[in-house]
C-alpha positions as CSV (number, residue, x, y, z in Angstrom):
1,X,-21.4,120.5,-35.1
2,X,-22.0,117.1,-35.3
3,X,-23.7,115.5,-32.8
4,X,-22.6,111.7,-31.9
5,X,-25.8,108.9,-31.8
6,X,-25.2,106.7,-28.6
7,X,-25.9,102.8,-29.4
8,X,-27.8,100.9,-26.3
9,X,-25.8,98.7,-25.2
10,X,-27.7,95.5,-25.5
11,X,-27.0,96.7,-29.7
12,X,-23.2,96.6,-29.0
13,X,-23.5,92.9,-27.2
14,X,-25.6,91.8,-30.0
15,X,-23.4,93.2,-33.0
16,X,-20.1,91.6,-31.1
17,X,-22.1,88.2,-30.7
18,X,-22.6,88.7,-34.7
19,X,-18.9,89.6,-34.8
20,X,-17.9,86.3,-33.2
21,X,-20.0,84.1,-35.1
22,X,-18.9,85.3,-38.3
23,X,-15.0,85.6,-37.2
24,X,-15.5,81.8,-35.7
25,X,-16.8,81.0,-39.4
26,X,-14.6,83.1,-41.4
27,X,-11.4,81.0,-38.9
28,X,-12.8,77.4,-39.6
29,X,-13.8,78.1,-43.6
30,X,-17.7,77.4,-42.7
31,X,-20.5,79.7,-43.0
32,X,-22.2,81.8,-40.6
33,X,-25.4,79.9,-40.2
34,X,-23.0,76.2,-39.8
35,X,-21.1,78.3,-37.0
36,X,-24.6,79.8,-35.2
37,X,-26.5,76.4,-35.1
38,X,-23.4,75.0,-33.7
39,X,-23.6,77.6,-31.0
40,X,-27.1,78.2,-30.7
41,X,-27.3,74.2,-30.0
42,X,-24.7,74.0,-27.1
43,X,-26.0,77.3,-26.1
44,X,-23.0,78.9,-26.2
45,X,-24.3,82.4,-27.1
46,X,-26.4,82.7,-23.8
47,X,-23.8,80.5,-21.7
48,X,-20.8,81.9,-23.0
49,X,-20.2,84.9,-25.4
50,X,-22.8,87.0,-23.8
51,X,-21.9,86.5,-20.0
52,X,-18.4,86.9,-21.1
53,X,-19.0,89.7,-23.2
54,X,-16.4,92.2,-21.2
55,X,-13.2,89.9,-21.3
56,X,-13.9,88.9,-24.8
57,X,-14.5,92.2,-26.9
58,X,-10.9,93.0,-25.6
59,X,-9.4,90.4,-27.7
60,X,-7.9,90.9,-31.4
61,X,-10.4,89.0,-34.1
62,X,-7.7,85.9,-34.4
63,X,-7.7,85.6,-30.5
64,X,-11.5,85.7,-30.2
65,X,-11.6,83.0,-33.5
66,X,-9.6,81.1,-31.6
67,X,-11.0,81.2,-27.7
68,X,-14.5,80.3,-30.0
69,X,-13.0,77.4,-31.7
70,X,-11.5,76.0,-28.7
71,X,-14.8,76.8,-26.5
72,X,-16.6,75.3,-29.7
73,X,-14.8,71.8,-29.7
74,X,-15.0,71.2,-25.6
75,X,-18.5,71.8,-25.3
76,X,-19.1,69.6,-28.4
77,X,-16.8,66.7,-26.5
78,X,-18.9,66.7,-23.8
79,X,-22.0,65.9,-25.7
C-alpha cells in the first residue's frame, strides 16, 4: 500500500501564491515575472493573497484571475 506524503502547509500557500501569479498573467497576456513585480511592489502577496489565502483557494482559476486583476488595478490607482 501506498502511503500518502503530507505537504506543510506554508508549501500549499506558497504553490497557490505561484498559482495566482501565473493565472493573473496567463488572464492579462503578460508574463509571470511582469505580474510578480507588480505584486511584489504594492505588496500584494503579503497584504493580500496570503492573509486571504482561505477565501481565495475556493475560487475557480477565472474567478481568482479576476479578483487579482481587479485587486491589481485599485491598489495601483491609489499610488
Amino acid at each position: 500500500m501506498e502511503q500518502l506524503r503530507k505537504i506543510p502547509k506554508n508549501q500549499v500557500i506558497m504553490s497557490f501564491v505561484a498559482t495566482s501569479i501565473e493565472t493573473t498573467a496567463r488572464y492579462l497576456g503578460v508574463s509571470y515575472s511582469d505580474v510578480f513585480h507588480r505584486m511584489e511592489r504594492l505588496g500584494m502577496i503579503d497584504d493580500y493573497i496570503l492573509p486571504n489565502y482561505e477565501p481565495l483557494h475556493s475560487e475557480s482559476r477565472d474567478v481568482l484571475a479576476q479578483r487579482m486583476v481587479e485587486c491589481l488595478n485599485n491598489w495601483e490607482a491609489k499610488l
